[in-house]
C-alpha positions in Angstrom: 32.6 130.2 161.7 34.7 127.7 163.6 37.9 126.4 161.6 36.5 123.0 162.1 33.4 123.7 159.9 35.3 125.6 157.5 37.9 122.7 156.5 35.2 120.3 156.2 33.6 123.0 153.8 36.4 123.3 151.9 37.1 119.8 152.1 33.6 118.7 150.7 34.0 121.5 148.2 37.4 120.0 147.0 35.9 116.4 146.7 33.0 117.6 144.5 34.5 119.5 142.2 37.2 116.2 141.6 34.0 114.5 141.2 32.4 116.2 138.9 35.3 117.1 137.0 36.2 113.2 136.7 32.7 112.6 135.8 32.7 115.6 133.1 35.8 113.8 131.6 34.2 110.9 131.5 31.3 111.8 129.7 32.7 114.6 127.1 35.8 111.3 126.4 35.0 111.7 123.1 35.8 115.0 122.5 38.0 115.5 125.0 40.2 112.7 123.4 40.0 114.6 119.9 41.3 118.1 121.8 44.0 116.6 124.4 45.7 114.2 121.0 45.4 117.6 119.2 47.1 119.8 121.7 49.9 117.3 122.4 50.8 116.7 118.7 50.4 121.0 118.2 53.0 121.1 121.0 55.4 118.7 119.3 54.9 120.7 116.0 55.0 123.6 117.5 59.2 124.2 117.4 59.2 123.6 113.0 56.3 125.7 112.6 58.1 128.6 114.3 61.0 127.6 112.3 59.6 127.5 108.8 57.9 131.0 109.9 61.2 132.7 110.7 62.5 131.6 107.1 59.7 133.7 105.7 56.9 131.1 104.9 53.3 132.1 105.9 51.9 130.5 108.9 49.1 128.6 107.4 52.0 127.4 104.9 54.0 126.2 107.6 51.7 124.4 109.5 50.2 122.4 106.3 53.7 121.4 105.6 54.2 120.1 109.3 51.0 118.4 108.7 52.2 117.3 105.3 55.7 115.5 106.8 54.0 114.3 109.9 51.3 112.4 107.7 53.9 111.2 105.0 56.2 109.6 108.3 52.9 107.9 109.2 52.0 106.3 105.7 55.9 105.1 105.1 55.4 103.4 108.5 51.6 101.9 107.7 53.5 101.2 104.0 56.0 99.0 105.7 53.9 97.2 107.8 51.4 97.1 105.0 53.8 95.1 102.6 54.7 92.8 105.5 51.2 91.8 106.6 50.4 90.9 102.4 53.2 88.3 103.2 51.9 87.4 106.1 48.3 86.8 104.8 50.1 85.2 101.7 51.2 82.3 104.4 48.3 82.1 106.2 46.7 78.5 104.6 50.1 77.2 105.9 49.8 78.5 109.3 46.1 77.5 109.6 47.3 73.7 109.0 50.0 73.9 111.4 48.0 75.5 113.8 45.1 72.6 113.6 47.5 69.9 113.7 48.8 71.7 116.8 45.7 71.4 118.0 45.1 67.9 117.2 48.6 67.0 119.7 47.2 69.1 122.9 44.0 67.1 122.3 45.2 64.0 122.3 47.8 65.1 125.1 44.5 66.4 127.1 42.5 62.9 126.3 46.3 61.2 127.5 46.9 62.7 130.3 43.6 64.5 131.8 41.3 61.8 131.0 39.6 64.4 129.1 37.8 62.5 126.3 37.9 64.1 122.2 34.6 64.0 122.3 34.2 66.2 125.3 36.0 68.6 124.0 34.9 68.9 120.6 31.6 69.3 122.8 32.8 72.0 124.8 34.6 74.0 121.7 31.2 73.8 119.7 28.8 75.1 122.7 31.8 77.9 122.6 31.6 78.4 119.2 27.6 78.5 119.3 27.7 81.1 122.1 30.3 83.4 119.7 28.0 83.1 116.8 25.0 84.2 118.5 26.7 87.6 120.1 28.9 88.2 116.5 26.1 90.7 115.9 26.7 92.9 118.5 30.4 92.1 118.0 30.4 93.1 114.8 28.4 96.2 114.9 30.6 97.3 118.1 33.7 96.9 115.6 32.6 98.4 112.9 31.4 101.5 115.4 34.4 101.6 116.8 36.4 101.5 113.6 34.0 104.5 111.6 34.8 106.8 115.2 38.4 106.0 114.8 38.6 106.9 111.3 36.7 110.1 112.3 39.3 111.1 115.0 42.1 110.4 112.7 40.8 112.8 109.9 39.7 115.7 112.8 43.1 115.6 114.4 45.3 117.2 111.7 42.2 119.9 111.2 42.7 120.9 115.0 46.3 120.6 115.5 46.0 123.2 112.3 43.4 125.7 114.7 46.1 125.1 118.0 49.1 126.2 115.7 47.6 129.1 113.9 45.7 130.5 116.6 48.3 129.9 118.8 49.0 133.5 119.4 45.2 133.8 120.2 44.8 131.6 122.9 47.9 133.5 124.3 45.8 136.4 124.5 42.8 134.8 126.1 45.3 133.0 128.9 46.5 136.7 129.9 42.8 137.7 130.1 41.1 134.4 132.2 44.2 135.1 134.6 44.7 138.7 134.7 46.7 139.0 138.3 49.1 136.6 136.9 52.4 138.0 135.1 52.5 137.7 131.8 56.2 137.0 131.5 54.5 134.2 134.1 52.2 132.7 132.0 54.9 132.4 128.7 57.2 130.4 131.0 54.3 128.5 131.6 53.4 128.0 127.9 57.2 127.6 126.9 58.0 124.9 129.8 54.5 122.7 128.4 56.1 122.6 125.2 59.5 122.0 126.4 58.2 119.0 128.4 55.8 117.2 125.8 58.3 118.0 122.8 61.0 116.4 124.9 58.8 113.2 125.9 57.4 112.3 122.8 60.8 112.9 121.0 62.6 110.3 123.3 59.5 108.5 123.3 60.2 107.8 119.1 63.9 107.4 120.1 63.1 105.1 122.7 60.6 103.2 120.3 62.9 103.1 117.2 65.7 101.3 119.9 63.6 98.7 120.9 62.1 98.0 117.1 65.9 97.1 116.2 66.6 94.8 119.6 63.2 93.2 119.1 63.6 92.8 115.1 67.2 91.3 115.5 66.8 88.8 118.6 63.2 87.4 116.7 65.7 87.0 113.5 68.2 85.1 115.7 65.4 82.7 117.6 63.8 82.1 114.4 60.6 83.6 114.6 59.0 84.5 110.8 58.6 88.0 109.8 61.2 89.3 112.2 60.8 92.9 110.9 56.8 93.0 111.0 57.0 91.5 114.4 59.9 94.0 115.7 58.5 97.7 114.4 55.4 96.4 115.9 56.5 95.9 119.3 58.2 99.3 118.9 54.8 101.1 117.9 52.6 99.7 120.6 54.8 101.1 123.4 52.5 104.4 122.7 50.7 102.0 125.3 52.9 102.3 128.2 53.8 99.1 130.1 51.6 96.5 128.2 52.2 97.1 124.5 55.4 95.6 124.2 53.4 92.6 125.3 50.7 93.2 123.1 52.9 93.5 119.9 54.8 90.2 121.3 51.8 88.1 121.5 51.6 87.6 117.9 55.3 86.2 117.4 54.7 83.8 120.5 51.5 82.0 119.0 53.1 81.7 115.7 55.9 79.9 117.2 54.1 78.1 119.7 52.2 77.2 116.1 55.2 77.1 113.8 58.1 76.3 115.6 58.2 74.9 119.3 57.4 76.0 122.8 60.8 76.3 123.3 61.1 78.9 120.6 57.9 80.6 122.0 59.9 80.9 125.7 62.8 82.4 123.8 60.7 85.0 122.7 59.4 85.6 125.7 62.3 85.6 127.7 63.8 88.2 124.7 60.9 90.5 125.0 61.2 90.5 129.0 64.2 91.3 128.4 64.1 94.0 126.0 61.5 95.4 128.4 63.9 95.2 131.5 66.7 97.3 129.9 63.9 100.0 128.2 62.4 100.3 131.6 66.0 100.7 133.5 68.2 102.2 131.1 67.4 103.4 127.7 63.9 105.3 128.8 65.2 107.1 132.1 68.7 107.7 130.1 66.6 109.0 126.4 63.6 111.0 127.9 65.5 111.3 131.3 64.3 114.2 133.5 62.2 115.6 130.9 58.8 114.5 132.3 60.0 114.1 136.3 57.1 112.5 137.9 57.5 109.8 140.0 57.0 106.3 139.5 53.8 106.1 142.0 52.2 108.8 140.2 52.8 108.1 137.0 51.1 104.4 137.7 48.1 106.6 139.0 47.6 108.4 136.2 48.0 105.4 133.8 45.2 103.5 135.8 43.2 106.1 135.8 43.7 107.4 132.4 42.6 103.8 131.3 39.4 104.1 133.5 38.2 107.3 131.9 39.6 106.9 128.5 40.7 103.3 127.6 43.6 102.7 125.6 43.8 106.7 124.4 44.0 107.0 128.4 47.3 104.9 128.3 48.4 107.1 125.4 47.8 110.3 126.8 48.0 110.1 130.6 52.2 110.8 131.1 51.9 113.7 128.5 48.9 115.4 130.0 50.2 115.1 133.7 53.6 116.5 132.8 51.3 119.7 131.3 49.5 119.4 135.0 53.1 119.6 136.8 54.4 122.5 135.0 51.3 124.9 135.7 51.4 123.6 139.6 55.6 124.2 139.8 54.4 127.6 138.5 51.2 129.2 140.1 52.4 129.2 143.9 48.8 128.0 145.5 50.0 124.6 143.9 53.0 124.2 143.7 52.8 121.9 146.9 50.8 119.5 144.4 53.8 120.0 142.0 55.8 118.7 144.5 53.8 115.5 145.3 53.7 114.8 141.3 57.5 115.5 140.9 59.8 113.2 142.2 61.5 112.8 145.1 64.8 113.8 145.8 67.5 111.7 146.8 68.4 111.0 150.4 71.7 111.9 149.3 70.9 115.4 148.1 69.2 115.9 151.4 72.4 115.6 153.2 73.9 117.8 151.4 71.2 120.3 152.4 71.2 119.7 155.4 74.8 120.3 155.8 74.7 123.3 153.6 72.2 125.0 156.5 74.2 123.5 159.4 76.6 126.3 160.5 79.9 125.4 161.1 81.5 125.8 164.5 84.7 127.7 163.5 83.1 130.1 161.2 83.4 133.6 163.3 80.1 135.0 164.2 
């Protein structure tokens, strides 16, 4: 067979099987979600489980009480916010009345300045509000599906993460059969390095959120924005969702005070929060989680996009964690290790230099 038919065999070959295998995780998101959330909190359980089972506790023991911390960090987290949103909702009458008299100055700005009449407008917000009411069925019933799954996947998580750790040794096993001409000191450095990389990413990753809680928290305090400490740990939650949570968890203290305070105040928060951003982005992420999960900036915005695609906002969540897993089993199995490569990133022009130099051979070294 001519090489020219064989690459475009293998090259058509290649394409459909990232096809289907796209289109497989499209369709299976559901479950596949529940597994890959499952795997990557097993993995960052995985170093107190061993711990608690070299102190002499049984295995299922040790798990349930990694399940048992993990969940009670969780509900002191949920409590907290909890107690800040009663307060919140305790306000809320006084907000709403700010909020519509707020509305009453853009209108008459609008009617002032645009020659946009009240009565047009009122027109336009009730053929707006007319349109919402006829699809709040489906809006509903799409929240309230959407809620029941989520609940679902919350209580099925902990019950797997349980099956990864305890069967952990299992799956070992079945690894060293499904690739028997690998080396089975191979595949542990495989399995050790996964860990290694997800435990060391999500650790920073809480690090890294905790930080920008306490900027976020103290600069809303100093501009004046209420519920400071709501406002601040919720920020710090949301960047789970790489790149646009911060933003997400910042919207709510811009409307209130756009609402309560002044535009001015509003910009302020902005301007903190882009700030606060800027220096997670440039120096406290790359100097917390560092080289722990080294893939380039190009490929990590890949995987994001299409993490979101697939998956939607568990995408987001998942899509650094599971391509750091990818990495390590390319840097290891040599048939893909250039693909490692292209996912890692790239060295410095510097350190090439010094390569280079290294293999130049010096003129007054004896031969």
């Amino acid at each position: 067979m001519p090489k020219e038919s064989s690459y475009i065999i293998r090259l058509a070959a290649a394409l459909i099987s990232i096809t289907l295998l796209v289109l497989g995780l499209y369709l299976l998101q559901d479950l596949l979600i529940l597994l890959a959330a499952a795997l990557v909190l097993a993995l960052l359980l995985h170093p107190l489980a061993s711990w608690l089972e070299k102190k002499g506790f049984p295995r299922s023991l040790s798990i349930a009480i990694c399940l048992i911390l993990t969940v009670a960090v969780i509900s002191g987290i949920l409590a907290i916010l909890t107690v800040q949103m009663v307060e919140f909702a305790s306000d809320w009458p006084i907000f709403i009345k700010k909020a519509e008299s707020y509305i009453s100055s853009l209108q008459s700005f609008l009617s002032r300045n645009l020659n946009i009449s009240r009565k047009k407008q009122m027109l336009e917000i009730s053929n707006q509000t007319i349109n919402l009411l006829k699809n709040s069925g489906t809006i509903l019933s799409t929240t309230f599906g959407t809620i029941i799954h989520s609940i679902t996947t919350i209580i099925l998580i902990p019950i797997f993460v349980f099956f990864f750790l305890y069967y952990r040794s299992f799956f070992a096993q079945f690894l060293e059969m499904v690739f028997p001409n690998t080396e089975s000191h191979v595949l542990k450095v495989i399995m050790r390095k996964t860990g290694q990389v997800v435990q060391g990413y999500l650790v920073g990753l809480m690090v890294v959120m905790l930080i920008v809680s306490m900027l976020n928290t103290i600069g809303f305090w100093w501009i004046g924005v209420d519920y400071p400490f709501f406002f601040g740990i919720l920020t710090g939650l949301l960047l789970l969702i790489p790149y646009i949570g911060i933003w997400m968890g910042a919207s709510g203290p811009v409307i209130l005070s756009l609402i309560v305070l002044s535009p001015s105040h509003a910009f302020a928060v902005i301007a903190w929060v882009a700030s606060v951003q800027f220096i997670e982005a440039n120096l406290i992420t790359p100097l917390v989680i560092g080289s722990k999960v080294s893939i380039n900036p190009m490929v990590a915005m890949l995987a994001l996009l299409l993490g979101e695609m697939i998956w939607g906002i568990p995408g987001l969540i998942l899509a650094l964690p599971l391509t750091a897993i990818v990495k390590v089993i390319f840097d290891y199995v040599p048939s893909l290790q250039a693909y490692g490569y292209v996912l890692g990133e790239a060295p410095s022009r510097k350190k090439k230099e010094v390569k280079l130099e290294k293999m130049e051979p010096d003129e007054n070294e004896e031969t």
